[in-house]
mmCIF file of the C-alpha atoms, coordinates in Angstrom:
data_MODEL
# 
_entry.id   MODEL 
# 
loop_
_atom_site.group_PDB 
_atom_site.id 
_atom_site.type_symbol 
_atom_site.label_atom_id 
_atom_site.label_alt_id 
_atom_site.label_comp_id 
_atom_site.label_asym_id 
_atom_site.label_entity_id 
_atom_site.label_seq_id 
_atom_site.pdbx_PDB_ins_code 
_atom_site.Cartn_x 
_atom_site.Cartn_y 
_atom_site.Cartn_z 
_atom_site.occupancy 
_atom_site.B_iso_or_equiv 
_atom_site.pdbx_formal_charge 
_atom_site.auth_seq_id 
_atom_site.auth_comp_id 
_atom_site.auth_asym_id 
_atom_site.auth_atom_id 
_atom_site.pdbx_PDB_model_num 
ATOM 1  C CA . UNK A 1 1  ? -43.978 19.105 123.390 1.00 0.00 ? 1  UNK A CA 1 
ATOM 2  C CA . UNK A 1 2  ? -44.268 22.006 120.749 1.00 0.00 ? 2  UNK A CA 1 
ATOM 3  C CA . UNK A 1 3  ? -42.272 24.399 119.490 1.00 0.00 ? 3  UNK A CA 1 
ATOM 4  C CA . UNK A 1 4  ? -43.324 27.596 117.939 1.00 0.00 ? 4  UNK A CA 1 
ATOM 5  C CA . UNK A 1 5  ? -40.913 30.084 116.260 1.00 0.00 ? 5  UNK A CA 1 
ATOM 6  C CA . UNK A 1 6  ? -41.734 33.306 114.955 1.00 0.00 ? 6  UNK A CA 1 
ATOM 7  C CA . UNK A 1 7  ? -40.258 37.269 114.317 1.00 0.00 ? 7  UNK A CA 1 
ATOM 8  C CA . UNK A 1 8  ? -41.355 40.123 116.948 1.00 0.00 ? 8  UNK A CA 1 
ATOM 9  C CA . UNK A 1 9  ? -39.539 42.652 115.111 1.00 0.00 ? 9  UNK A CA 1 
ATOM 10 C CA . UNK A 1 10 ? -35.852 43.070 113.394 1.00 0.00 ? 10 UNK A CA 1 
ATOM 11 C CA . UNK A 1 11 ? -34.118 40.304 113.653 1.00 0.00 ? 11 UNK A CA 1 
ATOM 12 C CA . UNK A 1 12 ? -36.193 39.203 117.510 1.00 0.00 ? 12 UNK A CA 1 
ATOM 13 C CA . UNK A 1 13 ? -36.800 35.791 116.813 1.00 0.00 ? 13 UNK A CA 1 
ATOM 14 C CA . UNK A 1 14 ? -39.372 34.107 119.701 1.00 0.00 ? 14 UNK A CA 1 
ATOM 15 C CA . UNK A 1 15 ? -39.092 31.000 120.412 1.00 0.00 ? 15 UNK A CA 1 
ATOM 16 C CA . UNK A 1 16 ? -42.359 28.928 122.346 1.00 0.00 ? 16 UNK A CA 1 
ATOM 17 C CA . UNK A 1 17 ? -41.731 25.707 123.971 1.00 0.00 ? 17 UNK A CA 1 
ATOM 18 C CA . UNK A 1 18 ? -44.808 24.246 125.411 1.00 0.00 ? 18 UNK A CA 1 
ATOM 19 C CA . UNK A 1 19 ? -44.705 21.121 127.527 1.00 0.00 ? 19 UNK A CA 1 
ATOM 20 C CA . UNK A 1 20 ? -42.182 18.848 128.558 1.00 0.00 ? 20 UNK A CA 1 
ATOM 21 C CA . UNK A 1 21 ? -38.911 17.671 127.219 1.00 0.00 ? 21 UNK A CA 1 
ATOM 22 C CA . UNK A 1 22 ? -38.742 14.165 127.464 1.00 0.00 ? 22 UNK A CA 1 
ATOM 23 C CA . UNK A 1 23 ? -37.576 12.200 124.052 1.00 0.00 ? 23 UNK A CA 1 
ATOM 24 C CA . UNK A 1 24 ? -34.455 12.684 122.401 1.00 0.00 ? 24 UNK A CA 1 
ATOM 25 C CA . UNK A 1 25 ? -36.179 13.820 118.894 1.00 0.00 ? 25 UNK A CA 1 
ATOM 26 C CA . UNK A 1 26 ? -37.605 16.983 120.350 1.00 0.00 ? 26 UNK A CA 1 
ATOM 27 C CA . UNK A 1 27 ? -34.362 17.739 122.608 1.00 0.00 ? 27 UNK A CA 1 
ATOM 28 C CA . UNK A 1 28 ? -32.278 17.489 119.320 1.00 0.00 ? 28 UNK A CA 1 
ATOM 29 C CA . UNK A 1 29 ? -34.713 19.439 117.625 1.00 0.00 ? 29 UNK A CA 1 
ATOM 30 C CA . UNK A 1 30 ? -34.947 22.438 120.124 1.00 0.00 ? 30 UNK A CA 1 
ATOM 31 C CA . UNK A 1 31 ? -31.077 22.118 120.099 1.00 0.00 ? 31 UNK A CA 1 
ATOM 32 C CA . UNK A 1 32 ? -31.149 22.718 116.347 1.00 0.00 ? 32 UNK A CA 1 
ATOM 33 C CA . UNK A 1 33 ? -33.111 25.418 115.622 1.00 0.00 ? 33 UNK A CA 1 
ATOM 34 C CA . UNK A 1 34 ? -31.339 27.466 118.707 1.00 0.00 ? 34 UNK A CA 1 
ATOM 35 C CA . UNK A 1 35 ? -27.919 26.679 116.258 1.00 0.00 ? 35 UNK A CA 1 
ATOM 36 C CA . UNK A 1 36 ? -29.862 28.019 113.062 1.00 0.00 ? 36 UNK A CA 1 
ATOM 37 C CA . UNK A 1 37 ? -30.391 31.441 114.989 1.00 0.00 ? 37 UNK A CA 1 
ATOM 38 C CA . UNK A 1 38 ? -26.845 32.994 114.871 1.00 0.00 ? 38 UNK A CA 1 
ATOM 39 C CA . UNK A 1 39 ? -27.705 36.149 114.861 1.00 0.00 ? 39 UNK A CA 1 
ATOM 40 C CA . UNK A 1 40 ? -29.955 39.243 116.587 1.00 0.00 ? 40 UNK A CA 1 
ATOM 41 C CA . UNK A 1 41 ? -32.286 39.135 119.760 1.00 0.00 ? 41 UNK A CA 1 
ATOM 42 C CA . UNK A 1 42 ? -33.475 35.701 120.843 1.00 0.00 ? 42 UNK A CA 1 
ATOM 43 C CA . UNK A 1 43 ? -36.273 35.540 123.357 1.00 0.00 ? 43 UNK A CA 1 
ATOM 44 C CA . UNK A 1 44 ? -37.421 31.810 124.190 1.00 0.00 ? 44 UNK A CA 1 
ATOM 45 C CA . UNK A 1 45 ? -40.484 31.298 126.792 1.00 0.00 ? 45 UNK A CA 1 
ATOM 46 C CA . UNK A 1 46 ? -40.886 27.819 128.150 1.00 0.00 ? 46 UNK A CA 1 
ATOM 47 C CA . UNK A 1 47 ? -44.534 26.743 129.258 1.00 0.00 ? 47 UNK A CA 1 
ATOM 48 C CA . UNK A 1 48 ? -45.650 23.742 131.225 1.00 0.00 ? 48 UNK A CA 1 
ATOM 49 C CA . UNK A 1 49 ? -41.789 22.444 131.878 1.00 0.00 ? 49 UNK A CA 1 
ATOM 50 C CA . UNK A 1 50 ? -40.890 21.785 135.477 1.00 0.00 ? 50 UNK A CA 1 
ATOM 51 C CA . UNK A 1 51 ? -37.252 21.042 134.746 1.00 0.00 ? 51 UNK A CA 1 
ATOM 52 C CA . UNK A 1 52 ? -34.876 20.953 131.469 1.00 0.00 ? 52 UNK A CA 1 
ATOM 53 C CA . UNK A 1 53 ? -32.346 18.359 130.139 1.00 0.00 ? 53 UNK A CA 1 
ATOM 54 C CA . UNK A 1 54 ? -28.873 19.302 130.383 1.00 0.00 ? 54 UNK A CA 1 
ATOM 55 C CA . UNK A 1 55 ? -28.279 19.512 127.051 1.00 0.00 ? 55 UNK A CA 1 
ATOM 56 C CA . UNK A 1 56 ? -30.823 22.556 127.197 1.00 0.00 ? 56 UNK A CA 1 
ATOM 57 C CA . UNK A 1 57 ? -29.669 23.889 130.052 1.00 0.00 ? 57 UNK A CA 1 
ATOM 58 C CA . UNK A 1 58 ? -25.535 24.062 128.616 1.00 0.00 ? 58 UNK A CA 1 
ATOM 59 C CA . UNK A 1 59 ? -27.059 25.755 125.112 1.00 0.00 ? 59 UNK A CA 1 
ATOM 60 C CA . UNK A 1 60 ? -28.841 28.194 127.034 1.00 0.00 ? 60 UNK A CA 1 
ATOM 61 C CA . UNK A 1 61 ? -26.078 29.592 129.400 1.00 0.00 ? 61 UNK A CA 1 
ATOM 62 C CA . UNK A 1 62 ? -23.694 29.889 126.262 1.00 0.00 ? 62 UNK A CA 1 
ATOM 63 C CA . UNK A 1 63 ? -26.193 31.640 124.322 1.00 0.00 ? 63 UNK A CA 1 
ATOM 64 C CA . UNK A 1 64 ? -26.529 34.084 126.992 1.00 0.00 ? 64 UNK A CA 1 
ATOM 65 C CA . UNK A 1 65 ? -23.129 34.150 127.038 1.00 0.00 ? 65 UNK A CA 1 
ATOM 66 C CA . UNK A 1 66 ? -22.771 35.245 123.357 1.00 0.00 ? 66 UNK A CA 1 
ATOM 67 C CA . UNK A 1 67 ? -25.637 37.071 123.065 1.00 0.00 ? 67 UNK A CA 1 
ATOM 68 C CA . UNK A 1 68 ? -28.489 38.542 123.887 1.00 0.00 ? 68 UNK A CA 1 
ATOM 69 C CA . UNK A 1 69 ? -31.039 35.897 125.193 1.00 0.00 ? 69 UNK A CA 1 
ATOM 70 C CA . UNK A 1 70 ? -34.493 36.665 127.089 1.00 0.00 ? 70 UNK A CA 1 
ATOM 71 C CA . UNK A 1 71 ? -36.121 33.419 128.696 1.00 0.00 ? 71 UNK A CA 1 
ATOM 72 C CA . UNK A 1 72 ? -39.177 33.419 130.122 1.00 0.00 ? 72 UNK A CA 1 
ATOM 73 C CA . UNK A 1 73 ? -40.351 30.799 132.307 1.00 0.00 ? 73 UNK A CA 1 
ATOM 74 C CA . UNK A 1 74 ? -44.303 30.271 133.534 1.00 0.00 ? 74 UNK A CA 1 
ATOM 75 C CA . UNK A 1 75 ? -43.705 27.455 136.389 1.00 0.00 ? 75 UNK A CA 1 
ATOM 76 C CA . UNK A 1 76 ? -42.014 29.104 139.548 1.00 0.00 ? 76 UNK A CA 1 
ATOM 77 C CA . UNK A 1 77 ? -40.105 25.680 139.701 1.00 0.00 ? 77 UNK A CA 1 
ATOM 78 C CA . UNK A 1 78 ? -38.617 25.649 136.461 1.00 0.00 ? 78 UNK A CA 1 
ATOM 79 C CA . UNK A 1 79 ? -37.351 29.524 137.089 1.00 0.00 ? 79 UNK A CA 1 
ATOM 80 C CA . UNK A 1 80 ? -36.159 28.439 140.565 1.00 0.00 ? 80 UNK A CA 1 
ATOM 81 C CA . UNK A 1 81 ? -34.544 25.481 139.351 1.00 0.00 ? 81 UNK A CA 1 
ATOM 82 C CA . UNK A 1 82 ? -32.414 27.770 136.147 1.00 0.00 ? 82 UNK A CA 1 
ATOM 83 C CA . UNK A 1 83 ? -31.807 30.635 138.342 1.00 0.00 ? 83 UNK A CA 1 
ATOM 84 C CA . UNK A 1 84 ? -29.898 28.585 140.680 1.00 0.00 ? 84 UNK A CA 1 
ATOM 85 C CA . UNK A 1 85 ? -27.936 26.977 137.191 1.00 0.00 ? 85 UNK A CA 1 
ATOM 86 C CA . UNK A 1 86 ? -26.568 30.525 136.366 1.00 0.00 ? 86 UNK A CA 1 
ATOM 87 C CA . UNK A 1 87 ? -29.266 30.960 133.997 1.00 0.00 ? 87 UNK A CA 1 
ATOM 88 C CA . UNK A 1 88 ? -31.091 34.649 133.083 1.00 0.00 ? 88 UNK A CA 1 
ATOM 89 C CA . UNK A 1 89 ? -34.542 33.783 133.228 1.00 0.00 ? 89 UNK A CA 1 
ATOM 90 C CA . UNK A 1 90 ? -38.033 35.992 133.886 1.00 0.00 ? 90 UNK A CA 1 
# 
C-alpha cells in the first residue's frame, strides 16, 4: 500500500491510496493523516482496493459528514461495496 498526498489548489488536499489495506501500520497511518487535514476540500482516490477496513470506512462517512469530501474509486467493486455503506463515492 502507498499513500500519496499533495495540494490541487487552495486548500484541495488529494489524497492517493494505491493497493490494499491489510496491516494495522498503514490503516493507522491513513487514519492519521485524514485527522491532520481539518480543514478545506479533501478529495481521496483509492486504486487497486476491492474492499476497506471499517475503521476506513467510519472516518470516511464522518468526514463527509463534516465536510466536503470527493472519493474516487477505480474497482467497480470497491464503489459498489461503499455506495451501499452510505458512502459518496465516484
Amino acid at each position: 500500500m502507498g499513500i500519496s498526498i499533495y495540494s490541487i489548489k487552495d486548500k484541495v488536499k488529494h489524497i492517493k491510496v494505491s493497493g490494499e489495506l491489510y496491516e494495522k501500520e498503514e490503516i493507522t497511518q491513513l487514519i492519521e493523516i485524514l485527522n491532520a487535514i481539518e480543514d478545506g476540500e479533501l478529495q481521496i482516490t483509492f486504486v487497486d482496493a476491492s474492499i476497506l477496513p471499517v475503521q476506513v470506512i467510519q472516518k470516511l462517512i464522518i468526514i463527509q459528514k463534516l465536510r466536503k469530501c470527493n472519493v474516487y474509486v477505480v474497482k467497480p467493486y470497491l464503489y459498489s461495496y461503499m455506495y451501499k455503506l452510505g458512502i459518496q463515492c465516484r
